[in-house]
TORDO-383128 format. One record per residue (C-alpha): y, z, x. Coordinates in steps of 0.05 Angstrom, whole numbers, plus 5000, padded with zeros to 4 digits. Each point is the difference from the previous one (the first is absolute). Last residue first. Example, Ala and Ser with C-alpha at 12.3 -4.5 7.8 and 13.67 -1.06 7.14 Angstrom:
497951435273;493150134973;
This chain:
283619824457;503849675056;500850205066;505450415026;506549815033;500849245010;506749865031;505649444991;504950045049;498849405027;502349664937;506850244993;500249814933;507049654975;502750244936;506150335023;495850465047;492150044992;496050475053;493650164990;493550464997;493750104963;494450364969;504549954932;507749894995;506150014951;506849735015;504950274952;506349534993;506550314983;506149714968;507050155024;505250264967;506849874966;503349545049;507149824969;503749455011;507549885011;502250644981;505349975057;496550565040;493249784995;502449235024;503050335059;493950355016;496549355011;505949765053;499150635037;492749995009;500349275025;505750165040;496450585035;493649605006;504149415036;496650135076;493050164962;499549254984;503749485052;508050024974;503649474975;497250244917;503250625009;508149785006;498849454934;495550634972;505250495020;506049474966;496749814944;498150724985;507050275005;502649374960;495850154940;500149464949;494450014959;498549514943;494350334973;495049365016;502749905069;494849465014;505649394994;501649404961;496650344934;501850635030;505050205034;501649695070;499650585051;498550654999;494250504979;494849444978;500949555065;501050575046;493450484981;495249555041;504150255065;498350684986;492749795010;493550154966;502949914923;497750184938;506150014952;497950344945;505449734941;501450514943;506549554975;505650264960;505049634967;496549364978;501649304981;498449725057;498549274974;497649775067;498650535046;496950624967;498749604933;495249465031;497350385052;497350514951;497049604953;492849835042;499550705018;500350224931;506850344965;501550624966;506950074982;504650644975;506150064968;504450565022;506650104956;503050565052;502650754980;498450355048;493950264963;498049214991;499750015076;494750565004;496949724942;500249235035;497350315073;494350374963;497149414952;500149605070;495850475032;494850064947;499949255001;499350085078;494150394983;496949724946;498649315040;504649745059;497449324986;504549994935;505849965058;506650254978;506849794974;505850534971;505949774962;505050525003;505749964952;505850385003;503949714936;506049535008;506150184955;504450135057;494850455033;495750334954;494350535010;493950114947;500750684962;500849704940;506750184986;501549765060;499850225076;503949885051;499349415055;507649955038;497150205078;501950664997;495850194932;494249695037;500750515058;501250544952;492749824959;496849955072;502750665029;497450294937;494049765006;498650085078;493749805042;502649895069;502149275023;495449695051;502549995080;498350745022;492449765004;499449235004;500149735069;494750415029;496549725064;495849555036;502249295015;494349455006;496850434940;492950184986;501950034940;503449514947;507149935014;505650264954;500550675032;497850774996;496650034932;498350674967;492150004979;497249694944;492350344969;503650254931;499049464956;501949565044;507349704961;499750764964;500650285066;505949655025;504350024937;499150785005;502149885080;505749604979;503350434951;504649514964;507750134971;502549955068;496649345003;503949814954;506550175014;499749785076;498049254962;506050174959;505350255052;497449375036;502049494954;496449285005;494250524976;502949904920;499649215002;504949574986;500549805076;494549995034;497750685020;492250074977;497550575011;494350105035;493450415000;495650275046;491650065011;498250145072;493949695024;492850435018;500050605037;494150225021;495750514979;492850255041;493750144975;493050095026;494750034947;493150465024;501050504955;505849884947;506650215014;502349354977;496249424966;501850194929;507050035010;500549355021;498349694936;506450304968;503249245045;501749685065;492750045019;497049825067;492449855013;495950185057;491750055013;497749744933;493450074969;499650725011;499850234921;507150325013;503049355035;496849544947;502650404939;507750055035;499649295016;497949834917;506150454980;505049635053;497349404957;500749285031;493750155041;500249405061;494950215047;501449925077;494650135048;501350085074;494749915037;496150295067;503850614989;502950305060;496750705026;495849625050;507349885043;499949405027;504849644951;506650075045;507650255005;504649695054;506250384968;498049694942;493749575002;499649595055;492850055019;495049724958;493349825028;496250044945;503049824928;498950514936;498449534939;504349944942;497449954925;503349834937;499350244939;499149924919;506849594982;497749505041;493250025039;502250015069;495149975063;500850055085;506950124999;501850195079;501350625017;503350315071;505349444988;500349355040;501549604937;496349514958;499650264926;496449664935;502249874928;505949445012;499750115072;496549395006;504849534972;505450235062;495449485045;502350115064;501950795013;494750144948;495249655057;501550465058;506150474988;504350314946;505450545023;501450554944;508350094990;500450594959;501850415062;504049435035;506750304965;499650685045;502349475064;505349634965;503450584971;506849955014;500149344993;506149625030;501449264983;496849445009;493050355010;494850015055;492250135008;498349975076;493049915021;496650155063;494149815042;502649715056;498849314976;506250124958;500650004915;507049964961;499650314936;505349774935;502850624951;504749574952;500450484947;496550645019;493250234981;498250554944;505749664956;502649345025;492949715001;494750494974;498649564938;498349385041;502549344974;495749635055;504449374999;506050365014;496350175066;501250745019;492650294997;497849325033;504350025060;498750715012;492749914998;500349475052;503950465045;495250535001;495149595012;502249635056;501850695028;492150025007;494550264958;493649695028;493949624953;494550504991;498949874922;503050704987;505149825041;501350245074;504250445036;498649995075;506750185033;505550314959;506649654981;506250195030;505049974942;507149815002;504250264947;507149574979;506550154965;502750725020;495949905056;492450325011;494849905059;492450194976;493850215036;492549964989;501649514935;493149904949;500950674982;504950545037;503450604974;505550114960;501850694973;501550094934;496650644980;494049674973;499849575056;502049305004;496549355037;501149505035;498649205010;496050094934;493049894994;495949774940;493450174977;500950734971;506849874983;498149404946;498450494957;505550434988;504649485005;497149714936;500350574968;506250035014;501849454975;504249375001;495749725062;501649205010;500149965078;494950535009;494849434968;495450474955;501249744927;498050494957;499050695021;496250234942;503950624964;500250755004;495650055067;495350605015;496650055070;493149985029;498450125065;492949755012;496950505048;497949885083;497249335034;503649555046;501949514953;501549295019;505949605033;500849945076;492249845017;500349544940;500749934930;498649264976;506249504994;506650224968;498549734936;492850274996;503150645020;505250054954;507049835015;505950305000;521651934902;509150534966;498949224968;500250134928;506550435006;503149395063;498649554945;503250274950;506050115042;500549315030;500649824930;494449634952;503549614944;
């Protein structure tokens, strides 16, 4: 079973040119370096309709507009769309003038529209439907030159959500088969070669003029290609960057350390996903009471657990969306339980659980057992991380039992069999709205709500939230996440970091998604 919350964690993401017709006047290079990036895995599949990667996404950004954009702080700022009208359940979008494809067919609010249609068809069975796009989202083209994307019911978000939504035009637009292993957008690249699971290649276009904020590819500086080499190793990247045979590569992992501070490497540190746990709180379980989830976590000292989980490179997490946020902010400090052991063995003494002769509580002949699930995919770290949270829990005086499971396991016994206590459950998400399916609602199997939360202050923000146009509902988004902090509810530990390492160039990559116009050449090769 694959849940709106897997997918959303894979997710967080055109044609070549003998497809597309030859390159023309309004696709070619115009001279200047090869860029050449790192990739972890071959894109795959490259229709935007079916991306469940962000690898993927990755990609397909450098050929594919978006009706706007975000900056790295948040901001929105125009694509595709000049100017933009929002309601709490509609955006209308002026479109620009003069945008063409990569085969030199026009982008028009026809366009837009058609892409709509197809992204939410049943028929299409598009990943991104009902998780990165909204349920029944439809688009209503004019002659005038604007679109207007509408939902049944309010969506607070309706405007960030077309981010991840990459318009196809020309022939791709027509014949879907062709976008299979090739791209046809009216990006500043177009893909020009791909050798799976070896590169793919993506050639600057001329001409191109409605970048963000009306952003362009005349300036000399701009590679004339964008090279993308898959290396599976963060090891291998590291090699390549250091012996010059790579311009940029990010590493999640010890590999990072050996590309910073070193002469001629630009670094910067991102954060990458919070990691968090849950307890379950059906009933028969020990989180259905909240003395003992409050217990627990008294027992625990986050920011240790934090460092082991990244081996020392996490930072403090802030919220429970994945930066840049639609709703800056703090939402977790003063809202986590402080780190106290003997406040935690009193507090579980309160609530009826004393300890036998064993040590191990008791509560009308029941033991305190904790039965732990995590992610094998999560490597030596989060094992390390796990191996903390049950001896912390075991000095407390819990049973803990813990469960490694693969990717392919998980969604079975997190939803369907759920025989688990504790759950270490990333959530991924872009939007606060993506969170309201797995934090409330119908539990799971029927529902999302895989922990079986019921939290009537953050129904009833989120419900209060969710009728207001974006940055007019921040407060009650912040609100309604620090409510589920202060009940125990879930538990954000830290968040990842990403290292983004560069050589003779420039860029700008937020949430996946290149900002290709920002891509500079800054020294020649050697």
């Amino acid at each position: 079973m694959k849940t709106a919350r897997a997918v959303a964690a894979c997710l967080a993401a055109s044609l070549l040119a003998a497809g597309c017709g030859s390159v023309d006047g309004q696709a070619g290079s115009t001279g200047g370096d090869a860029f050449s990036f790192a990739i972890k895995s071959d894109p795959g599949l490259l229709d935007p309709a079916q991306v469940q990667n962000t690898t993927t996404y990755t990609a397909l950004s450098l050929a594919y507009d978006t009706l706007v954009n975000v900056e790295a702080d948040g901001r929105i700022v125009s694509g595709l769309a000049e100017k933009w009208h929002v309601t709490p359940s509609s955006v209308t979008f002026t479109l620009r003038r003069g945008v063409t494809c990569a085969d030199g067919s026009p982008v028009t609010a026809d366009t837009i529209a058609a892409n709509v249609a197809h992204i939410t068809d049943p028929a299409t069975k598009s990943p991104a439907y009902g998780v990165l796009v909204p349920e029944g989202l439809t688009a209503k083209a004019d002659a005038a030159g604007t679109v207007t994307l509408s939902t049944p019911e309010p969506f607070a978000f309706i405007l960030q959500s077309t981010r991840y939504l990459f318009m196809v035009c020309g022939a791709g637009l027509k014949d879907r088969s062709l976008l299979k292993s090739g791209t046809s957008g009216s990006g500043p690249f177009q893909l020009t070669s791909a050798e799976p699971n070896q590169s793919y290649t993506f050639t600057r276009r001329k001409n191109y003029a409605w970048g963000p904020g009306g952003a362009t590819t005349s300036d000399p500086a701009m590679p004339g290609s964008v090279v993308l080499k898959v290396v599976g190793s963060e090891s291998t990247a590291a090699n390549l960057l250091l012996s010059d045979q790579l311009n940029a590569a990010q590493f999640a992992g010890p590999d990072r350390a050996r590309v910073t501070d070193i002469p001629g490497i630009t670094t910067t540190v991102q954060p990458n996903g919070t990691q968090e746990f849950f307890f379950h709180q059906g009933q028969g379980h020990p989180g259905h009471d909240p003395a003992v989830r409050k217990a627990l976590l008294q027992a625990v000292d986050l920011h240790a657990l934090g460092q082991i989980a990244t081996a020392g490179t996490g930072q403090r997490p802030t919220g429970l969306v994945t930066q840049p946020r639609p709703c800056p902010g703090d939402t977790v400090t003063g809202h986590l339980p402080v780190f106290d052991p003997r406040a935690a063995e009193d507090a579980l003494d309160a609530a009826g659980w004393h300890r036998s002769g064993n040590g191990i509580r008791t509560k009308d002949g029941k033991k305190l057992t904790i039965r732990m699930i995590y992610g094998t995919s999560g490597g030596e770290t989060m094992e390390a991380a796990a191996e903390y949270l049950a001896d912390a829990w075991k000095k407390a005086g819990a049973d803990v039992r813990l469960r490694a499971l693969s990717d392919a396991a998980y969604g079975e016994v997190e939803a369907i069999t759920q025989d688990w206590d504790v759950d270490w459950a990333p959530l991924g998400v872009t939007l606060p709205t993506q969170l309201l399916g797995t934090l409330s609602g119908p539990f799971t199997p029927e529902g999302g709500n895989f922990a079986h939360l019921t939290n009537r202050r953050y129904e009833d923000l989120t419900a209060a939230a969710s009728k207001l146009p974006g940055p007019a509902g921040c407060a009650k988004w912040a609100r309604s996440e620090s409510a589920l902090l202060d009940s125990d509810d879930l538990i954000p530990v830290v968040d990842k970091t990403l290292t983004t390492a560069a050589h003779n160039a420039t860029f700008r990559l937020t949430a996946g998604l290149f900002d290709p116009t920002s891509i500079r050449m800054t020294g020649a090769e050697e």
